[in-house]
Kinemage of the C-alpha trace (Angstrom):
@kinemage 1
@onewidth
@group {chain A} dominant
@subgroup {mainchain}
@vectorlist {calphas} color= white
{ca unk a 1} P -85.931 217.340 213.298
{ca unk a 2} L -89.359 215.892 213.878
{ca unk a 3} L -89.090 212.063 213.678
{ca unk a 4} L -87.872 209.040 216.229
{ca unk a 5} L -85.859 208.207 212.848
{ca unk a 6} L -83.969 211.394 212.543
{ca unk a 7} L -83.294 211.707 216.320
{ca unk a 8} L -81.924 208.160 216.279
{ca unk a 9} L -79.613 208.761 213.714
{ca unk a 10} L -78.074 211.325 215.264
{ca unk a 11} L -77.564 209.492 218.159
{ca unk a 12} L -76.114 206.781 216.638
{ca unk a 13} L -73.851 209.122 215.002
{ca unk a 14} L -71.966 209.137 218.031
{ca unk a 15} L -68.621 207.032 218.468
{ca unk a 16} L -69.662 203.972 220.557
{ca unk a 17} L -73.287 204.136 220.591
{ca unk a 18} L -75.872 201.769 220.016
{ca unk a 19} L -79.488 201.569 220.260
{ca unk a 20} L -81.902 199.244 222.713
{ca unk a 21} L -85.189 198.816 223.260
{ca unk a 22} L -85.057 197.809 226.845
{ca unk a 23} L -88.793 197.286 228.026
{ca unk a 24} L -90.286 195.077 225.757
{ca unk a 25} L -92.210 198.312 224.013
{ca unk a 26} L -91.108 199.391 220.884
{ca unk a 27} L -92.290 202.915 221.689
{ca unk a 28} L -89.277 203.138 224.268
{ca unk a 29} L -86.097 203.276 221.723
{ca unk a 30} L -82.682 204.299 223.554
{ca unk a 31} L -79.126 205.004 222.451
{ca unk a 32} L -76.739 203.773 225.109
{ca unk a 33} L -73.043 204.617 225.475
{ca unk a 34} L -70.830 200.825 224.495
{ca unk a 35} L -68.283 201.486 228.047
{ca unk a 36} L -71.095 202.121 230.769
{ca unk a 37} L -74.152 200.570 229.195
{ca unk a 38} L -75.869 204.717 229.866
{ca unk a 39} L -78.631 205.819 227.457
{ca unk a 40} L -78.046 209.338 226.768
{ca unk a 41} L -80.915 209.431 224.435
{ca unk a 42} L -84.539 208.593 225.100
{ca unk a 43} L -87.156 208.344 222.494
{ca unk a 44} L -90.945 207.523 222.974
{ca unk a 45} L -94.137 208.968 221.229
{ca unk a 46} L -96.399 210.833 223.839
{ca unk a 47} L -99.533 213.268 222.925
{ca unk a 48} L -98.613 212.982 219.175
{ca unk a 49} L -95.388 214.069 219.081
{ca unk a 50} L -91.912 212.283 219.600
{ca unk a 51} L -90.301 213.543 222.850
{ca unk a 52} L -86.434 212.943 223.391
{ca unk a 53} L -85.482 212.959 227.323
{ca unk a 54} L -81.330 213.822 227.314
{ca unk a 55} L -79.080 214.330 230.247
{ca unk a 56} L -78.312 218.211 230.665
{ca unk a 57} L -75.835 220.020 233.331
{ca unk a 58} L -77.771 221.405 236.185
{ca unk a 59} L -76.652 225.029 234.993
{ca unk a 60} L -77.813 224.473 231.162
{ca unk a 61} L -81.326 222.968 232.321
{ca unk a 62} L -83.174 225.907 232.859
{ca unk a 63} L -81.638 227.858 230.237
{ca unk a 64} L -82.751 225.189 227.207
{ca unk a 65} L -86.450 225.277 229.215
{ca unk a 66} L -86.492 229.136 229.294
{ca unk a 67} L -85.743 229.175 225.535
{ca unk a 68} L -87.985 226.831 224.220
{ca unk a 69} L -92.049 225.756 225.639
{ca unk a 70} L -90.885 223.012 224.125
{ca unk a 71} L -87.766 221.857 226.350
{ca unk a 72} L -89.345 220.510 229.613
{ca unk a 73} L -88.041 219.018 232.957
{ca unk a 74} L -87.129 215.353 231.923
{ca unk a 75} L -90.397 212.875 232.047
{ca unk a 76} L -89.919 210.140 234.376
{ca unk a 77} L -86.643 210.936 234.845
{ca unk a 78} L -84.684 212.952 237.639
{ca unk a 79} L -85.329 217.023 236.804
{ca unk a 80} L -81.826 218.655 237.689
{ca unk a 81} L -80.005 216.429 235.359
{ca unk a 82} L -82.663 215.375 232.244
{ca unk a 83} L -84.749 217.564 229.826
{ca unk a 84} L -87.366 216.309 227.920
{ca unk a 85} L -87.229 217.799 224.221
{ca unk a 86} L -91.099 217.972 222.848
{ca unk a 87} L -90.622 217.446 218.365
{ca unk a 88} L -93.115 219.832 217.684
{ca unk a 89} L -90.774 221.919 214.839
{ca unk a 90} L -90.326 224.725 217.281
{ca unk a 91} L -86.753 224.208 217.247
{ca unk a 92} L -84.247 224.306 215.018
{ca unk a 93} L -82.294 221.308 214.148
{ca unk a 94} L -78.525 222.973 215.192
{ca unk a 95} L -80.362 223.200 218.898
{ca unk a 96} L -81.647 219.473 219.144
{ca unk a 97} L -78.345 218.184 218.031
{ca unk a 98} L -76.646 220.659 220.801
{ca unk a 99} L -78.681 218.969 223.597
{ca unk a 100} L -78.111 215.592 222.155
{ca unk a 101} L -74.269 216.314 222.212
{ca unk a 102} L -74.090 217.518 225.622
{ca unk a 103} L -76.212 214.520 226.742
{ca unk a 104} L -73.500 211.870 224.917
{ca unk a 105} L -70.644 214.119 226.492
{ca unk a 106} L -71.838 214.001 230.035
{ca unk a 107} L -72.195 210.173 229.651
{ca unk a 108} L -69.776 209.440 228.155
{ca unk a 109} L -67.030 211.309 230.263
{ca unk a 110} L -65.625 208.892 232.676
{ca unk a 111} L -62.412 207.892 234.169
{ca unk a 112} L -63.038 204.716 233.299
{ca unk a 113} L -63.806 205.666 229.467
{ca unk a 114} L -60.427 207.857 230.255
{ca unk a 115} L -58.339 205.366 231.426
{ca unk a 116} L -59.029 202.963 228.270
{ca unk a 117} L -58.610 205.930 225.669
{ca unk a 118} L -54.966 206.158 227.935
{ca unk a 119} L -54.227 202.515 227.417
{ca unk a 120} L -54.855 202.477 224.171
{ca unk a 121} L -52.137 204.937 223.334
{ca unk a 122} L -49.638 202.520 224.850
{ca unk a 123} L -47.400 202.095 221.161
{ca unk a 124} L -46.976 198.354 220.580
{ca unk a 125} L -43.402 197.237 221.923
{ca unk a 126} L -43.840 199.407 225.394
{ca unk a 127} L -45.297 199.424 228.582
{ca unk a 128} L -46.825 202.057 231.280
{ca unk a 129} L -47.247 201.739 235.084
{ca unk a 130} L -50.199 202.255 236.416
{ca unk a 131} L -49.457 206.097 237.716
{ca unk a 132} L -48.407 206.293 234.047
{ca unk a 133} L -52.004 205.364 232.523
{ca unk a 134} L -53.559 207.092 235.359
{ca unk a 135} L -52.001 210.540 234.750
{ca unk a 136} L -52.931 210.492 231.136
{ca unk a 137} L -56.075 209.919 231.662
{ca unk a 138} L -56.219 213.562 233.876
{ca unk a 139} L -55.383 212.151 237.184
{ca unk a 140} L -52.130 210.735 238.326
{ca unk a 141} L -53.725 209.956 241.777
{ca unk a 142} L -56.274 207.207 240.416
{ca unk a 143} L -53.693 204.750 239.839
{ca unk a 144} L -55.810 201.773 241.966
{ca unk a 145} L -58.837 202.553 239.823
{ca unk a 146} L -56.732 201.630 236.338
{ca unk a 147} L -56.124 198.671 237.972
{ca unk a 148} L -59.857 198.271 238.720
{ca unk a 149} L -60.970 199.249 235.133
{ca unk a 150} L -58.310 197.054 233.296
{ca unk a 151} L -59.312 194.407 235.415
{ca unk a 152} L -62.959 194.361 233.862
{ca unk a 153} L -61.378 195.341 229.978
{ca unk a 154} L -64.700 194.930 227.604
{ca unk a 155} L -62.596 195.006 224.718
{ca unk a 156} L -58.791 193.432 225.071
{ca unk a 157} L -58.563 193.665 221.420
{ca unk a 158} L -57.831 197.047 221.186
{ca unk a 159} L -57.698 197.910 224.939
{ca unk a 160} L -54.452 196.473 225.637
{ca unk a 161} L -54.219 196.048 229.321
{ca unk a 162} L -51.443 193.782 228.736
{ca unk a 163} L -48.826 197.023 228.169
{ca unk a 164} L -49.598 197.970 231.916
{ca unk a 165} L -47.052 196.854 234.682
{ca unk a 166} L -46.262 198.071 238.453
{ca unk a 167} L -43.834 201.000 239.062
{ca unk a 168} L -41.116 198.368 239.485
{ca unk a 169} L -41.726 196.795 236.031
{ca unk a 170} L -43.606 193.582 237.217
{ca unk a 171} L -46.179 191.930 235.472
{ca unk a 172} L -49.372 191.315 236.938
{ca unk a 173} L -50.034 188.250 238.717
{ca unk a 174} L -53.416 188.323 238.814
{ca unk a 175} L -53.651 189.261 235.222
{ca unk a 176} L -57.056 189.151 234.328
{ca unk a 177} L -56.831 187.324 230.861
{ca unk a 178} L -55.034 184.788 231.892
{ca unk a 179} L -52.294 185.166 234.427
{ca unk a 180} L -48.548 186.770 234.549
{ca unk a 181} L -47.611 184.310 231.929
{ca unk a 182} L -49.790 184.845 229.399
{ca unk a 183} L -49.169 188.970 229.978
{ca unk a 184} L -45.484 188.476 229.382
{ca unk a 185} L -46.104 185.828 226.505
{ca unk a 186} L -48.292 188.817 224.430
{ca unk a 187} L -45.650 191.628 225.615
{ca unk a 188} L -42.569 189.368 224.338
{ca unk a 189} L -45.010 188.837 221.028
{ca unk a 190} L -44.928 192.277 220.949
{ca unk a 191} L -40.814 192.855 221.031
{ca unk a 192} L -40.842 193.515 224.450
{ca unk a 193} L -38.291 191.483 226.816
{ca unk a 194} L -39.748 190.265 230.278
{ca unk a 195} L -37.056 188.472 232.751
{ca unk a 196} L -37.922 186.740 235.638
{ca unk a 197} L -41.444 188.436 235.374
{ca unk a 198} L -40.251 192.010 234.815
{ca unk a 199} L -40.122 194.665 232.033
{ca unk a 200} L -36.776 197.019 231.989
{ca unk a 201} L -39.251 200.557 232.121
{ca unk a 202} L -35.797 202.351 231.032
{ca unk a 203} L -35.966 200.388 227.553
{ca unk a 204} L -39.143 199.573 227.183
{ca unk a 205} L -41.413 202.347 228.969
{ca unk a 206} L -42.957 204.987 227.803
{ca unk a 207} L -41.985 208.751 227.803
{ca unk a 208} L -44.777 211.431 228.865
């Protein structure tokens, strides 16, 4: 791998990624991650050769610098967490694409990012509490921050926040898109019967 064009491709390879060129200089080409807006992959043309600056874990940095003259602390960029990869040919393609990975994986590894993957294993026709989403997504005890997350839903299309209700079945009053009504008019859409703002969990829930 020696071009911006090859490095971007990979990149973009990468389920909900998409490139910006965020300071008005085309030299500066990133790949961001769609759920937190984070570039995991820098690109820019410096001394004559395209340099790639990826996120690294602390413990990996030194070992990808030891290995290679041509892995370097990350330019302009904090040098525990980044490396800068130099495109000189030194190394081999499998490498470049392993530092690229691990930069799109430490990114992209959120709760929030977890807690939407959670919700949108909710079948059509049930519902989840909150405690619910939250465990799988790795962490029964973050049950306020699905709240938080659904709450700011980039995608309601195919995040559906709507299948999540309190412990005691209730809908959401404050439901983001559009109040408790319009939650229980998608949910009864759906084959899923709401009385007096509630959803039976012992006929309509989900089972772990």
């Amino acid at each position: 791998m020696k071009t911006r064009e090859e490095a971007l491709e990979y990149g973009l390879s990468f389920p909900d990624s998409y490139q910006e060129a965020p300071f008005h200089d085309d030299n500066w080409q990133l790949v961001r991650y769609k759920w937190n807006k984070k570039a995991f992959l820098w690109t820019y043309e410096r001394d004559g050769y395209i340099n790639l600056n990826v996120k690294v874990d602390p413990d990996n940095a030194f070992f990808w610098r030891d290995r290679y003259k041509s892995v370097t602390a990350g330019y302009h960029q904090n040098k525990k967490h980044w490396n800068t990869i130099i495109l000189d040919g030194s190394i081999p393609d499998k490498d470049i694409r392993a530092m690229i990975a691990e930069s799109y994986d430490l990114i992209s590894d959120s709760p929030t990012r977890r807690i939407y993957e959670a919700v949108k294993k909710i079948p059509k026709g049930k519902a989840a509490t909150y405690a619910q989403v939250a465990e799988m997504a790795g962490d029964r005890k973050m049950a306020r921050a699905v709240g938080n997350a659904l709450h700011k839903n980039p995608d309601p299309e195919h995040i559906p926040c709507h299948r999540v209700v309190n412990a005691k079945g209730e809908l959401a009053g404050e439901y983001v898109f559009g109040g408790a009504w319009k939650q229980g008019e998608i949910l009864k859409s759906e084959g899923v019967e709401v009385i007096d703002g509630k959803v039976d969990l012992s006929k309509y829930g989900v089972n772990l």
